[in-house]
C-alpha positions as CSV (number, residue, x, y, z in Angstrom):
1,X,-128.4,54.7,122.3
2,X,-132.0,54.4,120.8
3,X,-135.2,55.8,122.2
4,X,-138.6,56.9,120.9
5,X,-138.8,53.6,119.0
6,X,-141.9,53.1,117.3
7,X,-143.5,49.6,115.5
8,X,-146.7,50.4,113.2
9,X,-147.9,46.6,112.2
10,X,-149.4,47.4,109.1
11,X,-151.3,43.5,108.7
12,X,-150.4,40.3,110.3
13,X,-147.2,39.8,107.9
14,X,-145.8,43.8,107.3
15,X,-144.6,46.3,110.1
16,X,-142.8,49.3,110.1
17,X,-140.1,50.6,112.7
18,X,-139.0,53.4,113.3
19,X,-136.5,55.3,115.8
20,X,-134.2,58.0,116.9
21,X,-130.7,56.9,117.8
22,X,-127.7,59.3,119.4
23,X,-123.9,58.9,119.8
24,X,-121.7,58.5,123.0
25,X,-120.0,61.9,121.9
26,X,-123.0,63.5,121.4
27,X,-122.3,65.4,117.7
28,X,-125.1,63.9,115.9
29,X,-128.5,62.2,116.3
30,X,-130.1,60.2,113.8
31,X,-133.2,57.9,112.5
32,X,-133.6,54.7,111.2
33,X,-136.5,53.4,109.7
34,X,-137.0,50.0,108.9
35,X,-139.9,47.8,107.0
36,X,-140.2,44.1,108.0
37,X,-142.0,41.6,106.2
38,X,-142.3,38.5,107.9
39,X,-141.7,35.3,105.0
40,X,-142.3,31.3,105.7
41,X,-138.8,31.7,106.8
42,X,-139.3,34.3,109.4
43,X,-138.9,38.3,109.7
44,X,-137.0,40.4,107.2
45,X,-136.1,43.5,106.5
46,X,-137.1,44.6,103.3
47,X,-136.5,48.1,103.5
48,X,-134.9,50.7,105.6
49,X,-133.2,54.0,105.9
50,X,-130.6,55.7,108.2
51,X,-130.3,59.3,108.3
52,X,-128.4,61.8,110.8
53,X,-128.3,65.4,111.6
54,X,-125.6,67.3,114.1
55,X,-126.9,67.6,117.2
56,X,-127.7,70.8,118.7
């Protein structure tokens, strides 16, 4: 499940995502973040990184 996603548009061309994602069983919670660059040939993801902590 995601929630508290966030989208930061840095210019016309470069945005960065961000959000908090959770597990149907509940041990651990996470966040991604993302950077997208959008080329000639549409959006990409240049960047990102997933991280996760136990929950509670």
């Amino acid at each position: 499940m995601l929630h508290d996603t966030q989208v930061l548009a840095v210019d016309d061309r470069t945005a960065v995502v961000t959000t908090v994602f959770g597990y149907p069983d509940g041990l651990a919670e996470g966040r991604q973040t993302q950077v997208w660059v959008r080329f000639d040939a549409g959006w990409r993801i240049v960047s990102a990184h997933v991280s996760e902590i136990p929950a509670g």
